[in-house]
N, C-alpha and C positions, 0 to 999 in steps of 0.2 A: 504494500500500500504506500504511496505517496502521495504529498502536496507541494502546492509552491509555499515555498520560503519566503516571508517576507523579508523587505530591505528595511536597513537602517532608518532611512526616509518613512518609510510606510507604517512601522514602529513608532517612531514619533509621532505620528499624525495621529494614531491610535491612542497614542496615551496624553496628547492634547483633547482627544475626545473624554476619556475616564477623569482628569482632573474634574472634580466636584465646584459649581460655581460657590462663590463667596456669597452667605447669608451676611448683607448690610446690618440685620438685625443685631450681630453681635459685634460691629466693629471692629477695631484692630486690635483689641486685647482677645485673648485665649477665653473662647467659652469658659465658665464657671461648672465645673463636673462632679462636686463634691456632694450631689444630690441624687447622682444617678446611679441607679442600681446596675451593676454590670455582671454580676455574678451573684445567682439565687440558688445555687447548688440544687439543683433538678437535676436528677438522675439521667443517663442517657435512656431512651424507649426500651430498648432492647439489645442483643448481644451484637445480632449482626450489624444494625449500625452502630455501633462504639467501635466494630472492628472496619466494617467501610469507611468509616470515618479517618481512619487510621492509613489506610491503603491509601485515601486520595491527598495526604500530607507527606506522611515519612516517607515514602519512594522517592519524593522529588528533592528531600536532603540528603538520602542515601545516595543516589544516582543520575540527579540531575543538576547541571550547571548552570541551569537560569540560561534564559535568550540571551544568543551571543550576539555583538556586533559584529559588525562588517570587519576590525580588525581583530578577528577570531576570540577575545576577550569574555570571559564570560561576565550574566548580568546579574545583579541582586534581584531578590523578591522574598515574600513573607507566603507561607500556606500555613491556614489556621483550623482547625477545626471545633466547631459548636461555640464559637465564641460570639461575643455581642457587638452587633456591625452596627454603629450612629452615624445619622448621616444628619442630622440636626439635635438639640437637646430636648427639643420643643415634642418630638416622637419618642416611645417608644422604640429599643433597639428591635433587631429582627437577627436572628442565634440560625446563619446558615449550617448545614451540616461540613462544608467545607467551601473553602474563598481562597483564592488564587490572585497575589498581585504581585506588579513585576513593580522594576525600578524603585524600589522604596528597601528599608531596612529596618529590623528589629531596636528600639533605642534599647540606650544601656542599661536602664533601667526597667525592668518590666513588672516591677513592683508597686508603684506610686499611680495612683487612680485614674492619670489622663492618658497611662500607656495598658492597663490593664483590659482593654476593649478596642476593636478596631472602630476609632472616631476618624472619620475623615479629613476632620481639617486637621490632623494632626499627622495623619499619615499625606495628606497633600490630593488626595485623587482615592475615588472610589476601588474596590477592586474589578479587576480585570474580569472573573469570572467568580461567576458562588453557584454550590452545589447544592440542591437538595434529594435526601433518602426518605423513600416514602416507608413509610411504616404504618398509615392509618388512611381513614379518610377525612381526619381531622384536622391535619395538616395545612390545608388551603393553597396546596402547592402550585398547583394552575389557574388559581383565582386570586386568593388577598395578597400572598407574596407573590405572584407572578408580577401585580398591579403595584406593591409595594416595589419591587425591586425596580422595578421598571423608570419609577421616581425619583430611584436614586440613579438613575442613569448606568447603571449597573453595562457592561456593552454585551455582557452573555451568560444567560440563566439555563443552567441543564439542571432537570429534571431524574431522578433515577428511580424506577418502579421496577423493581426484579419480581414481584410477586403480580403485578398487572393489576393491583388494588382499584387506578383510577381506570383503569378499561386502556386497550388500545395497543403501544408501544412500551416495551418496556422502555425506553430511551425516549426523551422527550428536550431536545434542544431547541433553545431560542437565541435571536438575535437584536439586541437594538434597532429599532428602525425609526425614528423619529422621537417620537414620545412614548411607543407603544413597543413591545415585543411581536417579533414574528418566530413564527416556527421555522428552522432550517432543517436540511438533510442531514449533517453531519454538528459531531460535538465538537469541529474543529476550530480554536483557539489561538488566531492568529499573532496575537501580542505575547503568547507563550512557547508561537510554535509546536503545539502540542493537540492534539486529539483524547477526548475519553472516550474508551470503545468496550462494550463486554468481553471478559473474560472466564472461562469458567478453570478453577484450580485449587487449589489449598494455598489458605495462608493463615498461618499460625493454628495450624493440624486442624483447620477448618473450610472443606471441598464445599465450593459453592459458586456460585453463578456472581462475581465482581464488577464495579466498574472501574478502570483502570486507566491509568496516563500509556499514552503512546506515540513515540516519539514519529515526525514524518518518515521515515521507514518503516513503520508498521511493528516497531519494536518498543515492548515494553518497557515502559520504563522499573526498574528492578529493585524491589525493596532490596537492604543491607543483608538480609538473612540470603537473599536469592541472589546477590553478588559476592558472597561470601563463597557459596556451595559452587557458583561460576568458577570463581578464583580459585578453591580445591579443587576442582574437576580440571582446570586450563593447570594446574601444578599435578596434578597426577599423571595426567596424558604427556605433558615435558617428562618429569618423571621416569615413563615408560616407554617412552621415545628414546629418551639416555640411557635408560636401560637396555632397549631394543639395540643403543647404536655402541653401546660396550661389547654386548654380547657379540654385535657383528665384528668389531675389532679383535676381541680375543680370537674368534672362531677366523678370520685373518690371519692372526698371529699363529694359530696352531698351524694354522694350512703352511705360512711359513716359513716356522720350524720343522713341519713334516718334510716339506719341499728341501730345508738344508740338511735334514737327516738323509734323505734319499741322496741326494747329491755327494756327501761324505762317503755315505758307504758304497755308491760307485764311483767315488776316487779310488777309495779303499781297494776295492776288489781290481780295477785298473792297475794298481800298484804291484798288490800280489801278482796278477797274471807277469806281468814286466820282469817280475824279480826269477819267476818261474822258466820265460824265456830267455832272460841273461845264464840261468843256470845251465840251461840244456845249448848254450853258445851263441844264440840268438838275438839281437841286435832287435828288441822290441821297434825301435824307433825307426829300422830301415824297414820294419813289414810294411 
């Protein structure tokens, strides 16, 4: 599978579009945040999303280098999961199951109250992409957050329904289109360079039907556990290659040795006949 690669140029323009405009309302000092609930410890729904949830973050630290530019360089970006996304103070946050933003970075701090939630004007621009995992039909995934995200100018909202809860597609991607989301073909994520596509596999000794980062070749992107077991496997096959190519050497070497044993002992026997024919008056060397 492939796509086109965006350019440098095309990059930019995309993440001139995700920058969040400026609320007048709160003028040039920093929102006041000391009010807002960012964290009410609610449990995750269920096993399989706290583990989906997990797939669509840590892969991209274990094995991914952020959008490179044009001079090969790789780029920063944040993946979060289930954490509380504001895009004013004035709303309620909205707790995707997983958001994807490029060009930004983690502050140093991720302890004190205006770094503990993805706030937008703090981060500078919306994110690039946010996930949601359906697990009910309570969710309001194609209606109040599809309308909610949509506000935030959000540039692309996938959908994940492995169980077909809402009818239809298990895979449900959308695109920006003005003010409103459109549905597209593909989960593909131009500012990231990247695709979510299904996969069905074990991850963390649990076989199930995932959705997964995929790089434009149509290659996963590989949690740390699945680059580890790569990394043993590419060191065993060396390994056994070097073993394969000892064994060929010795088995050389014996051939050889066999070859200068043969060779000796028809000197050898050379010698004897010679000394045989000098005996009996014969001039080996004039036969």
């Amino acid at each position: 599978m492939s796509a086109r690669l965006t350019t440098a140029g095309e990059r930019a323009n995309l993440r001139r579009m995700t920058v969040a405009p400026r609320d007048d309302r709160f003028g040039v000092p920093v929102p006041d945040v000391s009010g807002l609930v960012t964290e009410d410890d609610t449990p995750v729904d269920n096993l399989y999303s706290e583990k989906q949830q997990r797939l669509l973050t840590a892969p991209l630290y274990a094995g991914w280098a952020g959008p490179q530019g044009d001079d090969g360089a790789p780029g920063t970006f944040v993946a979060m999961a289930n954490v509380g996304l504001f895009a004013t103070v004035k709303e309620p946050p909205l707790v995707p199951d997983a958001l994807v933003s490029v060009d930004v970075t983690f502050p140093d701090d991720i302890w004190v109250k205006e770094h503990r939630s993805y706030f937008v004007w703090e981060y500078g621009k919306v994110p690039d992409v946010v996930i949601e995992v359906v697990s009910n039909r309570e969710g309001g995934e194609l209606s109040e957050k599809l309308r909610r995200y949509a506000r935030m100018r959000i540039p692309f909202y996938v959908v994940w329904d492995p169980e077909l809860i809402l009818g239809g597609a298990e895979l449900h991607p959308f695109q920006l289109q003005g003010k409103v989301y459109a549905p597209v073909e593909r989960a593909w994520i131009p500012q990231l360079e990247l695709e979510l596509l299904p996969w069905e596999g074990a991850f963390e000794r649990c076989t199930q039907r995932w959705l997964r980062w995929h790089d434009a070749d149509g290659q996963v992107i590989k949690t740390g556990e699945e680059r580890a077991e790569a990394e043993s496997a590419r060191a065993q096959a060396e390994s056994a290659r070097a073993q394969a190519e000892s064994a060929r050497a010795q088995a050389e070497s014996a051939r050889a040795q066999a070859e200068s044993a043969r060779a000796q002992a028809e000197s050898a026997r050379a010698n004897r006949l010679a000394e045989r024919l000098r005996a009996l008056g014969i001039d080996p060397d004039a036969v």
